[in-house]
C-alpha positions in Angstrom: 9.9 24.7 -70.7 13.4 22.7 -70.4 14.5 22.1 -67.1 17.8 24.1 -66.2 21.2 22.3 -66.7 22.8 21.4 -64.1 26.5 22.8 -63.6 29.0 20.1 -64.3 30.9 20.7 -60.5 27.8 20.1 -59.2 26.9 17.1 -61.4 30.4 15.8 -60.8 30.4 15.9 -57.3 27.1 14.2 -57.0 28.4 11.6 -59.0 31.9 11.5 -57.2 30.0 11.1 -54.0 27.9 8.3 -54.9 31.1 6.6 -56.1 33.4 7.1 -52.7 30.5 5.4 -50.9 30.2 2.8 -52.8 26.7 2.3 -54.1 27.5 2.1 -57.8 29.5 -1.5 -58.0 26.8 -3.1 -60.1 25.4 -5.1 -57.5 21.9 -3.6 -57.5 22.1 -2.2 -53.9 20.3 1.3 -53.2 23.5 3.6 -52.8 23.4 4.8 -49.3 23.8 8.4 -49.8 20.8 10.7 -49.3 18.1 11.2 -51.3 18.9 14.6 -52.8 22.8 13.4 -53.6 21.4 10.5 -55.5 18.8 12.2 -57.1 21.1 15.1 -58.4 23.9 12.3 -59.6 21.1 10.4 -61.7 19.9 13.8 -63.1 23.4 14.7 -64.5 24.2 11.8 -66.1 20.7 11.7 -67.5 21.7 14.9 -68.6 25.1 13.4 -70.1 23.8 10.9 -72.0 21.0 13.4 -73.2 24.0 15.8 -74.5 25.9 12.4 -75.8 23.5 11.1 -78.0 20.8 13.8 -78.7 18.0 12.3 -80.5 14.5 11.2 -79.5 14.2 7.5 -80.4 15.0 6.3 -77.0 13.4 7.9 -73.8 15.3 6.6 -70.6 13.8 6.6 -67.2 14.9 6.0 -64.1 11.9 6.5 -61.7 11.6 8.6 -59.3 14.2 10.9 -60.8 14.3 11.4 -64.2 13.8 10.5 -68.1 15.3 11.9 -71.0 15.1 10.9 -74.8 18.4 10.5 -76.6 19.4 8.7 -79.2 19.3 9.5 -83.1 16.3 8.4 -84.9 12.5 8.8 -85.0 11.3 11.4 -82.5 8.7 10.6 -80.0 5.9 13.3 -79.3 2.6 11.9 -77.6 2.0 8.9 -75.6 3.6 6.0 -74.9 7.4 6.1 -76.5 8.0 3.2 -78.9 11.9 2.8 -77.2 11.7 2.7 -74.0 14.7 1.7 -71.0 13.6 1.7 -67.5 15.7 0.7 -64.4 16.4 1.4 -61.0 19.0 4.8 -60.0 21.8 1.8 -58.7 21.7 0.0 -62.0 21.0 3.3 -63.9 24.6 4.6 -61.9 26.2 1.8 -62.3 25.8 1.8 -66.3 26.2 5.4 -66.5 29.6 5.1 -64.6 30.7 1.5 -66.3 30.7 -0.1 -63.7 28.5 -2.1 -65.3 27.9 -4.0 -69.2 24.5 -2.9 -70.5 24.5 -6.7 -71.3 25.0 -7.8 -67.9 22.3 -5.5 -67.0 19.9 -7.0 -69.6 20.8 -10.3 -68.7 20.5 -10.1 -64.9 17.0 -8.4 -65.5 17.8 -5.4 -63.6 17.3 -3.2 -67.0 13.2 -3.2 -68.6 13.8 -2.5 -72.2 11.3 -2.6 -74.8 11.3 -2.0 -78.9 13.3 -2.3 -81.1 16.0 0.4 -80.5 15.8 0.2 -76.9 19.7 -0.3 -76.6 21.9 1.4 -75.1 25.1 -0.5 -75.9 27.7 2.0 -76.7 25.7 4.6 -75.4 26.8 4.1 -71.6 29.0 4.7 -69.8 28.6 8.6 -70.1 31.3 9.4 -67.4 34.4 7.5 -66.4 34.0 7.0 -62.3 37.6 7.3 -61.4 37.4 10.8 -62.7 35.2 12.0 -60.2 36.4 10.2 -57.1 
């Protein structure tokens, strides 16, 4: 069963919050908001970037909150996904809002990606942070 969308005010505000505080700059810090702010701003723009690039070939997760496959291209069903990008919700935020390169986030090691199409380089962002502040 697919999980319910969340409402884009809601989404929006999550992510607006997390943005006012600070906790998105790229710098890798946990943002201090609480748990349940965080945890719905990674969830909607897990949910943007599903709706952006709908596909299968890449499943994103950002443990404990979330994973979504996205990306056109070969559709993972069973097991352990061929394309995988894993990262912390900071980083994850941070890319999600721009705030920071996916190659900076390679680089710096703050993303774990692995196969071949395990790139999200003009993927991310998938919302524009001074929109929601």
């Amino acid at each position: 069963m697919a999980r319910a969308r969340i409402a884009d005010d809601l989404g929006r505000a999550a992510v607006g919050v997390v943005v006012r505080v600070g906790g998105i700059d790229g710098a890798g810090s946990e943002p201090s908001v609480d748990r349940r702010t965080l945890a719905l701003a990674v969830r909607y723009t897990l949910q943007l970037l599903a709706e952006q690039s709908p596909g299968g070939a890449v499943e994103v997760r950002v443990p404990p909150f979330g994973a979504v496959q996205c990306v056109e291209g070969p559709r993972h069903t069973r097991g352990t996904p061929p394309n995988v990008v894993e990262t912390d919700a900071a980083t994850w935020l941070a890319l999600a809002t721009g705030s920071l390169a996916w190659s900076d986030a390679r680089s710096s090691g703050r993303v774990h990606a692995s196969g071949q199409r395990a790139d999200l380089e003009g993927v991310v962002p998938v919302i524009d942070a001074e929109r929601v502040r």
